[in-house]
N, C-alpha and C positions, 0 to 999 in steps of 0.2 A: 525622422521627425526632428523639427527644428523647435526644443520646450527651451530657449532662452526666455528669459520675460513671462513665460506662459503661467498662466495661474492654474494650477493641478490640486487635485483633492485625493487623496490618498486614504480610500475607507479599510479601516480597520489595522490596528497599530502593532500586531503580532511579529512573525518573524518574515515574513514577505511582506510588511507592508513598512515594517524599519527597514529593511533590504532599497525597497522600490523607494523612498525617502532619502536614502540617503545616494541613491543612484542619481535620482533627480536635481537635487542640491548640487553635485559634480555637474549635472548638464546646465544650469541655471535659473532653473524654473524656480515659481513662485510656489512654494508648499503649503498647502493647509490639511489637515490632517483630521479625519473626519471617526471618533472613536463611539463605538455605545457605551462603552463600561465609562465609569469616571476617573481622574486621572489617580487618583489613590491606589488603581490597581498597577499601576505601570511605578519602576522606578522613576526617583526622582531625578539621579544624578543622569539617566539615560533621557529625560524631559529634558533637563537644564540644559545639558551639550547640545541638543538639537532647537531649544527655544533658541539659543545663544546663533542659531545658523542663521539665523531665521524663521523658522519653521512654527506657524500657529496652529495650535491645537482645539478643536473642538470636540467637548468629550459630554457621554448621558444621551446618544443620541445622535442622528444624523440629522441637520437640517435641510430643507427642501433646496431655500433660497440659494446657499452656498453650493450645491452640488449643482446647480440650475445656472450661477455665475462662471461656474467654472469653464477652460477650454480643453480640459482634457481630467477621466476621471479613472484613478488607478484601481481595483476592485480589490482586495484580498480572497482569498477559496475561502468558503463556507456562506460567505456576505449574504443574507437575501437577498433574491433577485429584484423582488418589489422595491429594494429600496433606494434602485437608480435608473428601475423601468421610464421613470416619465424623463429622464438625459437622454436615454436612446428613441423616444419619441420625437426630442428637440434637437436631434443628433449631434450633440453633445457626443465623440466617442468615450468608450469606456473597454479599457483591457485590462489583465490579471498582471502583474508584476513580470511572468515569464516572457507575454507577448513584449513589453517594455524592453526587456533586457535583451532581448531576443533581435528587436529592432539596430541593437549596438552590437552585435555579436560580428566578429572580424572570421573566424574560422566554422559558417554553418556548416558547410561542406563534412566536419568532420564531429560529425553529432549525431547520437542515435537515441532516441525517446522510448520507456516503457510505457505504459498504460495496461488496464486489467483490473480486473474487481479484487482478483490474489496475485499472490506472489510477485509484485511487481517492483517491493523492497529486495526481494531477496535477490531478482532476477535482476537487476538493475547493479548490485552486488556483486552479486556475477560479475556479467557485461565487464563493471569495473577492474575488476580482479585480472582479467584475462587479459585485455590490454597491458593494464602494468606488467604483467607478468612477459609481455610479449616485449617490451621495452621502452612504454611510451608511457608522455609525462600527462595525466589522465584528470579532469576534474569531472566529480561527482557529484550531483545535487538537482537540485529542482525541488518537486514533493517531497525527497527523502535528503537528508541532511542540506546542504547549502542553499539558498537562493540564489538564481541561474545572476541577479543584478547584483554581484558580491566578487564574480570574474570580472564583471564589466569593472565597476570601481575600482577596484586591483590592480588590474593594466597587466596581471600574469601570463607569459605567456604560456599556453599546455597544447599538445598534440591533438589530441582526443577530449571530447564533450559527451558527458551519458549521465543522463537524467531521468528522472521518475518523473509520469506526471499524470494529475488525477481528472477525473471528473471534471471537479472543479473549476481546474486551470485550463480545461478545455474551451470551458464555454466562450470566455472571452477572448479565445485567438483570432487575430487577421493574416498575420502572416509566416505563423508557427512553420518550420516546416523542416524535421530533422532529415538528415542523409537516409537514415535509417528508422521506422517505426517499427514498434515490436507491439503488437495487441495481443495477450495474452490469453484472457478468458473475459465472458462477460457472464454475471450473477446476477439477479435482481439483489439491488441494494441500492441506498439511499433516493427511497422509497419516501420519505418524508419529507425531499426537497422537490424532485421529479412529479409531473402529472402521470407519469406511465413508464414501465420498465423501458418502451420501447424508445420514449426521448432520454431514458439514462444509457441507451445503448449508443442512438445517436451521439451524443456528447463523447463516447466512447471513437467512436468512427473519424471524430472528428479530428485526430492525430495525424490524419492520411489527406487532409482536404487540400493542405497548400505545397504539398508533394507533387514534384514533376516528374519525368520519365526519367532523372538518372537516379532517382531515389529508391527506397524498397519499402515496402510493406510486409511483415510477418504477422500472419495473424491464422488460428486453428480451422485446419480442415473443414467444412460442412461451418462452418461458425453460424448459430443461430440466426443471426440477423446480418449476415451478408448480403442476402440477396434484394434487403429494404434499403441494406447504403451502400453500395460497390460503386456508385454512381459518385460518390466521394471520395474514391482510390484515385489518388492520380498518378500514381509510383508503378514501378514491377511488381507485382504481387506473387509474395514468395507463399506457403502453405506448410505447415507445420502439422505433427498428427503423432498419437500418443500407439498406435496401430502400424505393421509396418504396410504403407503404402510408398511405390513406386511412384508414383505423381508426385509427391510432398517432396519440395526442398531439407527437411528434417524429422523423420522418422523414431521411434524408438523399435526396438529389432533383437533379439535373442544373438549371443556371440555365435559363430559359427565353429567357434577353436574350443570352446571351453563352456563350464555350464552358466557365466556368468551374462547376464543380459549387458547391452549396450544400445547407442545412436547411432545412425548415419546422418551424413551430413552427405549433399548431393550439390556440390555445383558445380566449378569445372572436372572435379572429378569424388568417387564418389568412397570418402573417409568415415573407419568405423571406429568407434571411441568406446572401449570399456566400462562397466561402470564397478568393476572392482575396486574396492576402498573408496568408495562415499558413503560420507558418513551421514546423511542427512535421507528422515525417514520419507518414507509414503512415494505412491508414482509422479503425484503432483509436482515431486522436487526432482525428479529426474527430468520431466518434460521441460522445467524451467530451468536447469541447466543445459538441456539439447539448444532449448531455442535460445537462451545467452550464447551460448557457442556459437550457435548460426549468425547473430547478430555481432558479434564479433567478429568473425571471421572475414562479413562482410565491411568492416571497420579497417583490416589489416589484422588483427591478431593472429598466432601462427599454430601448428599444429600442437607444438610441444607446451605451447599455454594450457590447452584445453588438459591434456593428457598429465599434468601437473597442480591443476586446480580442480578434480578430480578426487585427488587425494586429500590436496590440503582442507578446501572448502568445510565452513563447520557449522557455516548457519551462525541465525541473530538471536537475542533472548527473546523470549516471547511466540516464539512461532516453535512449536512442538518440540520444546525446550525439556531436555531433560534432566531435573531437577536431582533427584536420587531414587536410591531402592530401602527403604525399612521396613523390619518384618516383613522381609520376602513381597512388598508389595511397592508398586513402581510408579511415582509421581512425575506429572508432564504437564508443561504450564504452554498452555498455547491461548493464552491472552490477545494477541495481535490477532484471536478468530471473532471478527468484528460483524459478520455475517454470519448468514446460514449455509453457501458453500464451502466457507472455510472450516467449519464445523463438520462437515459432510466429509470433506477431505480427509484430517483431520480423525475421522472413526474409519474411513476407509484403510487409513494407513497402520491400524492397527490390528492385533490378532481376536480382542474381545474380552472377555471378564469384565469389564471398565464402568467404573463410575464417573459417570458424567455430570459435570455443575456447569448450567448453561441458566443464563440472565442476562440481565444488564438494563438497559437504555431501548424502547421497541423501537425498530427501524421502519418498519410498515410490512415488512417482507412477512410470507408462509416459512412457516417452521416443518409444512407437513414434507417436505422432501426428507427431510433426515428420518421420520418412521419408519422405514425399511431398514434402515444401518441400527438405529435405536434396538430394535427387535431381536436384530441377528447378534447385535455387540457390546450392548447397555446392562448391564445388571441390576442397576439402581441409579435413577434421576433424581438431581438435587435442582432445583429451578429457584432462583435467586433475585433480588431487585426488582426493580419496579416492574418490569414484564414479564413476572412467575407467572402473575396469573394468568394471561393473557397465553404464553406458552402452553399451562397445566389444559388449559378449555381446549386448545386448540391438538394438544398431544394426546387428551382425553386418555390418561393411566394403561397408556402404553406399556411402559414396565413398571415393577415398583419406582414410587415418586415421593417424593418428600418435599419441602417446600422451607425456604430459608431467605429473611428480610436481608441479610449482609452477608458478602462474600465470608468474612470472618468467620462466622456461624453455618455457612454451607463446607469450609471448608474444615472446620471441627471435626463436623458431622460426616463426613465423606472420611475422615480417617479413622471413627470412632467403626464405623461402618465396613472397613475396609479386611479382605485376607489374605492369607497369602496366594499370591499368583496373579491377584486384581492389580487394575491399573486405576488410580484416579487422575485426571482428564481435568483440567481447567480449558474450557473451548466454549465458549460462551454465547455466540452467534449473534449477538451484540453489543454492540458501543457502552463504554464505562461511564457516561457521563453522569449516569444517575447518581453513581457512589465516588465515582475518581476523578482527575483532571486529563484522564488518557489510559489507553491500556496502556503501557509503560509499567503507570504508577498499582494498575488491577496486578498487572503481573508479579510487580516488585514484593505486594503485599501477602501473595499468595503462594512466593515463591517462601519468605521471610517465615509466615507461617508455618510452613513443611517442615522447614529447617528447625524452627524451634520446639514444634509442639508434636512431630512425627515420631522422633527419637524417644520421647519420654514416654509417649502412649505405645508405645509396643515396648518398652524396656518392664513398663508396670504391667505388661499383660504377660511378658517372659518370665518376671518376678509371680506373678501370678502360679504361672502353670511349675514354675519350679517348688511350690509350696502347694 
């Protein structure tokens, strides 16, 4: 794309949309900046620098006329859709920040994409990790830390490109298209933007669409909704599987030498990888380290990466983070369980006693998949925020249940509640939005919490029993 002179609207002022703004500014284009919030929410010194480029602001709101003026409309993730549907009717195009930067990208060749309802931070992480570890200078971003138009600007040069990328950033690609795509899982979830799981699956698929045959595709065994988009594979299609199957390019597989379980990895030849000393819980995190290996591998990463990060690997906060042990009873903030299969995960990976505090923000999704794990592993449910109730109708006193307006006061209660041997469980199965600015900040509070208020309620209950 040639945006010299071009007049561009840049909706929503966030961190991809200052990314894509100031990408644009480098290319020459004319910037307008199209925000809902008013400018009071945004720094000011970070307005002034970008007034000072040029760059006009329209904030409280998106206007029709200006997005309708425009020659080209950059979207931010999350944006409603509605509110640049009548541009694509006047085909006005409109792409997400990554397709942008994506268009200026000098080394696609050496790019590899996550996507998945989970694990797709962690796995991406990975990916990263393995590279460096194999000797190459590696940038990491997209959905998860950097915006992919922040290399562009830069002018850095790096070996290796691996990015996270969502839903969201899906919808508006043209010509996305990594060496390597990794599809992880698909959940029902964000359910409140989507008409049907099955166009949030599509959106999913759609990582694979401007993939040619020297590309790959990794995505799980039998995957529910393969056989509605395979027709959007245009890569190698590699198969992944938590089962050990001989067909799958990456398997998980019991050692043969010892009692410890391990990977195969199958492609010119066919490599098994231990999983002695990993430290990160549940099956979920071993499958997303198989397929990070696989997809590295496929990148160049070398054998002694994998067999090194293995050990080191420790995981992020917020994803079955553990917190401490007081009074023999063991606290785990898995905040970043922003859905109901991370939750499900999540009690899978545990052994049970567990007190569960699950709330938040309603995403649209069924909470009834987790009543089977609830049953076998739940001792006592604490349901939280705005979608307790909504959860308590639909769980209908599965186990005992208790009911709590603020994470604060569910997690009081869950310690006041707690004995020795129990686990309490922050896994939420929704979005923080109702009470926080993000899990980050659900987790930060809950971890903050443990810390302060854990120690003194079993110190007064030891003081207790000593008297």
């Amino acid at each position: 794309m040639n945006l010299k002179n071009k007049k561009v609207v840049v909706l929503g002022f966030g961190k991809s949309g200052k990314a894509a703004v100031r990408l644009l500014l480098k290319l020459g284009a004319e910037v307008i900046v199209s925000e809902a919030k008013e400018l009071d929410a945004f720094s000011s010194e970070n307005l002034e620098l970008f007034k000072s480029q040029g760059v006009y602001f329209e904030t409280g709101g998106h206007r029709r006329e200006t997005l309708l003026s425009a020659d080209l409309v950059i979207t931010s993730p999350g944006i409603p859709r509605e509110v640049y549907t009548e541009c694509l009717k006047k085909d006005i195009p409109v792409i997400g920040e990554i397709e942008l930067a994506w268009q200026f990208l000098k080394n696609k060749e050496e790019t590899i994409a996550i996507t998945g309802t989970n694990g797709k931070t962690t796995t991406t992480a990975m990916v990263s990790e393995l590279l460096k570890l194999s000797g190459y200078k590696v940038f990491t971003g997209g959905n998860y830390g950097i915006p992919l138009s922040e290399l562009i600007i830069s002018d850095v040069s790096v070996d290796k490109i691996v990015l996270e990328v969502s839903s969201f950033q899906l919808e508006n690609i043209q010509s996305f298209s990594p060496r390597v795509g990794i599809l992880l899982n698909i959940s029902p979830d964000h359910l409140e933007r989507y008409f049907s799981f099955k166009e949030y699956a599509y959106y999913k698929y759609r990582l694979f669409e401007y993939q040619n045959k020297n590309c790959y595709a990794i995505l799980p065994f039998q995957e529910k909704w393969f056989n509605d988009f395979k027709n959007l594979i245009n890569g190698q299609i590699l198969f992944f599987d938590e089962k050990k199957n001989e067909s799958a390019k990456a398997y998980l597989k019991p050692s043969e030498i010892s009692s410890e379980d391990g990977f195969i990895i199958n492609l010119k030849d066919k490599e098994f990888y231990s999983f002695f000393g990993f430290k990160l819980l549940g099956i979920h995190n071993k499958v997303n380290f198989m397929v990070a290996s696989l997809g590295a591998r496929l990148l160049g990463s070398t054998k002694e990466s994998i067999e090194k990060l293995i050990n080191k690997f420790r995981g992020f906060p917020h994803r079955l983070e553990y917190i401490g042990e007081f009074g023999g009873v063991y606290f785990i903030n898995d905040s970043k369980a922003t859905n109901v299969d991370a939750t499900l995960q999540a009690l899978k990976s545990l052994p049970g006693s567990v007190i569960l505090i699950l709330g938040g923000k309603h995403k649209g999704a069924s909470y009834s998949p987790l009543i089977p794990y609830i049953k076998e592993k739940v001792k006592i449910l604490i349901l939280m925020g705005e979608s307790r109730f909504i959860i308590a109708e639909e769980l209908n006193g599965v186990t005992e249940t208790y009911m709590s307006e603020t994470l604060s006061d569910a997690t009081l209660l869950a310690i006041k509640c707690a004995k020795p041997g129990d686990i309490v469980l922050l896994s939420p199965a929704c979005s923080s939005f109702d009470q926080f600015n993000d899990y980050k900040e659900r987790g930060e509070v809950f971890r903050r919490l443990i810390l302060t208020q854990a120690p003194l309620h079993f110190k007064e209950k030891k003081e207790e029993l000593l008297h």
